[in-house]
N, C-alpha and C positions, 0 to 999 in steps of 0.2 A: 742600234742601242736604245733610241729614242721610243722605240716601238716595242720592245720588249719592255722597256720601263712603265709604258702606258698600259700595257697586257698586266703587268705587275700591278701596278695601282689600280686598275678595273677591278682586277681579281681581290686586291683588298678590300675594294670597297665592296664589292659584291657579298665579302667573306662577315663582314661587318654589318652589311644588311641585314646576313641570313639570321647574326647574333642574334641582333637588337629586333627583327622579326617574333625570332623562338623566344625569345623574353618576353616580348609584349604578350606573343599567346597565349604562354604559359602564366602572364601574371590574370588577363582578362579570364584564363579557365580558371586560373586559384580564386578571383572575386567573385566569379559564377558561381562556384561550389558553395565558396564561404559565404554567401550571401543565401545562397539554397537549404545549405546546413543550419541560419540564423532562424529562416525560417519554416523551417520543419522542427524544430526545437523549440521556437514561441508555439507554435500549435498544438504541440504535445503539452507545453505546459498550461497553456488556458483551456486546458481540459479539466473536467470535474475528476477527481481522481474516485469518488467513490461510485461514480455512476456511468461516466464515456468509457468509450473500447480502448484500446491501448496497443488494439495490432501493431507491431513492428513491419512497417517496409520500408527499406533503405532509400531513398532518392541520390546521395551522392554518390561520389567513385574514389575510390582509394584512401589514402590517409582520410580524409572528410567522411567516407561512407563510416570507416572503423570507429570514428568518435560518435556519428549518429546511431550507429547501433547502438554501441555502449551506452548514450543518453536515454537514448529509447525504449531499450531492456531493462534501463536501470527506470524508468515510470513505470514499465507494466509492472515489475515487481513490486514495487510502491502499492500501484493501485492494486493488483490482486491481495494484497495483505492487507489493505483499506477495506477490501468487497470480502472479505474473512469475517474481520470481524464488525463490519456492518450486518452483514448477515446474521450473527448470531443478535443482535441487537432488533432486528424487524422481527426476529423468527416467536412465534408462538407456540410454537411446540413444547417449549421450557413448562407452559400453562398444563401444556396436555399432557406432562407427567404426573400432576395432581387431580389429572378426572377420575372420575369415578372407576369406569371403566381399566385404565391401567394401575390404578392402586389396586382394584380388586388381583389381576396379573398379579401382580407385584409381589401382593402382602405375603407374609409379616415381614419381610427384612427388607425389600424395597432394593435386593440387588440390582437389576436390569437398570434400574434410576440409575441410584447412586454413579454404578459407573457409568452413563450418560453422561451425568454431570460431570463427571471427575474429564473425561476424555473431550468434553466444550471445552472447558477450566486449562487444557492442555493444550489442544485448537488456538486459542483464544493469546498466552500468553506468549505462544510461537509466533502467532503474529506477530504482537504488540514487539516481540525481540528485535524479531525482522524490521519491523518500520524502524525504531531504534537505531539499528547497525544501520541502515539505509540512509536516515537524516543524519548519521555523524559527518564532523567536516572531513574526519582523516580517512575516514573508506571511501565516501566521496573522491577524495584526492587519489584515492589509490584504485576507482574504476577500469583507469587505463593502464596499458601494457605500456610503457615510454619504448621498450625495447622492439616495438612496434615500427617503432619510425626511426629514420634516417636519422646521422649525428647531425648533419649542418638543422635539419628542419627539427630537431625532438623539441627543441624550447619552446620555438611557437606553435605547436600543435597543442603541449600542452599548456600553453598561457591560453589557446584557441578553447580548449578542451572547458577550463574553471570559466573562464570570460561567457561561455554560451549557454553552462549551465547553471549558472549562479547569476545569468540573466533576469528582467522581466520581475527583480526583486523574489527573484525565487528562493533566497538563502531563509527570507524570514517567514515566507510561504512554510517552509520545509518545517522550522522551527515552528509554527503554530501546529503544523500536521501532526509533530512529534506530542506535542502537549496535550491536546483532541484526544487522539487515538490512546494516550496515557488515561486521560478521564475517563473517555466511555470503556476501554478493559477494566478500568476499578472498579466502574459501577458494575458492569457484568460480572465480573467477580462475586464481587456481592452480592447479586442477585441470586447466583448461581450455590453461594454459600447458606443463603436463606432458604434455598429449595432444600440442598439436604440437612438446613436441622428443622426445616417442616416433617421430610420423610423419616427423617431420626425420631421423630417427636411423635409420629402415627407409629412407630417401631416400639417406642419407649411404652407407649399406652395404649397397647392393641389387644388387651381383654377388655378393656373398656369402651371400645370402635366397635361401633355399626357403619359399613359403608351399605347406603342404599341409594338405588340408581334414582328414584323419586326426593328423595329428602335429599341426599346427599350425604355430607359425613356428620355422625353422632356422637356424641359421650355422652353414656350414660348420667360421669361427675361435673355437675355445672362449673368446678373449677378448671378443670382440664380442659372442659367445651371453649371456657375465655382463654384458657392461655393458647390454644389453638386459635382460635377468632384471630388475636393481637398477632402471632406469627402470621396467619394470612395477610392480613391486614397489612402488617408491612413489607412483604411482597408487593402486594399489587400497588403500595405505590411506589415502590420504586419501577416495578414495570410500568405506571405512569407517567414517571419520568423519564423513560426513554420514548414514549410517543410523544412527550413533548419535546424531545431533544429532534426528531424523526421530522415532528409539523414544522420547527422553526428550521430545520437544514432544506424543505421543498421551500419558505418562504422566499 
């Protein structure tokens, strides 16, 4: 009887090791992950979002891998909607709708511009949408699937899930991103709305336009020649002020 008892008790205790074993594992894989997942997520974030790559590759496994994608997916799309309309902001081609050469194309109505501009202006403010819906806190909150993960674990994935992205002071990072990206589409806007009442304005007074590839553009009426000057004129500085905006973000 004594020897069955003691087979009894071995076997509990053995049953009790294997518990408190599988538990320790399982907690030292879950701090692995979590600590792997902490840091593939500060990486991503002290990334330049208008100018670093953004590749998505997963490093964890299972519940962990799913929130790093989702973080992960959720920057590249950030930044490619950053690298959107950065790019129309470096692009000089805007300038090159008013050479010579393509207004000769062009003239007298200056369709092929116009909708140019009109489909940046369109470009442009998809973007600016996208960052928008991207920096809000509630679609942030609603990146994840909760129905993803298990009942006992859903709460702490997703307290895991806010807690790693809104890391690193990333909430007000996000919030300055949003405000940026708000100013440089206004200015491009802008820009964009001066190109076509320049080309309106070659349209409006185009019996009186000589375009010449030497001279450049003409008006016969020295009235009309300044109020064309003044339209230029304020073009190019606001395209001045996105090269200054362009030198102070390399400084």
């Amino acid at each position: 009887m004594r020897k069955i008892f003691k087979i009894f008790k071995c076997l509990i205790f053995i049953f009790i090791a294997m518990l408190l074993g599988g538990a320790l594992s399982l907690f030292i894989i879950n701090y692995k992950e979590k600590d792997l997942l902490e840091k593939e997520i500060l990486a991503f974030q002290d990334k330049d979002l208008s100018r670093d790559d953004f590749t998505v590759k997963v490093k964890t496994k299972k519940s962990y891998a799913y929130i790093e994608e989702t973080i992960k997916k959720y920057y590249k799309d950030l930044s490619d909607n950053i690298k959107s309309i950065n790019y129309y902001l470096s692009n000089n081609n805007f300038i090159e709708i008013l050479s010579i050469e393509q207004l000769k194309k062009d003239r007298p109505n200056y369709t092929f511009s116009h909708v140019t501009v009109k489909s940046t202006k369109s470009k442009i403010n998809k973007a600016l949408e996208n960052i928008d819906n991207l920096c809000s806190e509630e679609n942030i909150k609603n990146l994840i699937d909760k129905k993803k993960f298990h009942d006992y674990d859903r709460k702490y994935f997703s307290d895991l899930f806010l807690d790693t992205i809104y890391s690193n002071g990333e909430a007000i990072k996000l919030d300055n991103t949003k405000e940026e990206m708000d100013r440089l589409s206004k200015d491009l806007n802008t820009f964009l709305d001066k190109i076509d009442k320049v080309l309106t304005f070659l349209h409006d007074n185009d019996d009186d336009l000589e375009l010449s590839s030497t001279k450049g553009i003409i008006f016969e009426d020295e009235d009309i020649s300044n109020s064309y000057k003044k339209l230029y004129n304020e073009l190019q500085e606001i395209a001045g002020n996105f090269e200054k905006a362009s030198e102070e973000d390399t400084l």
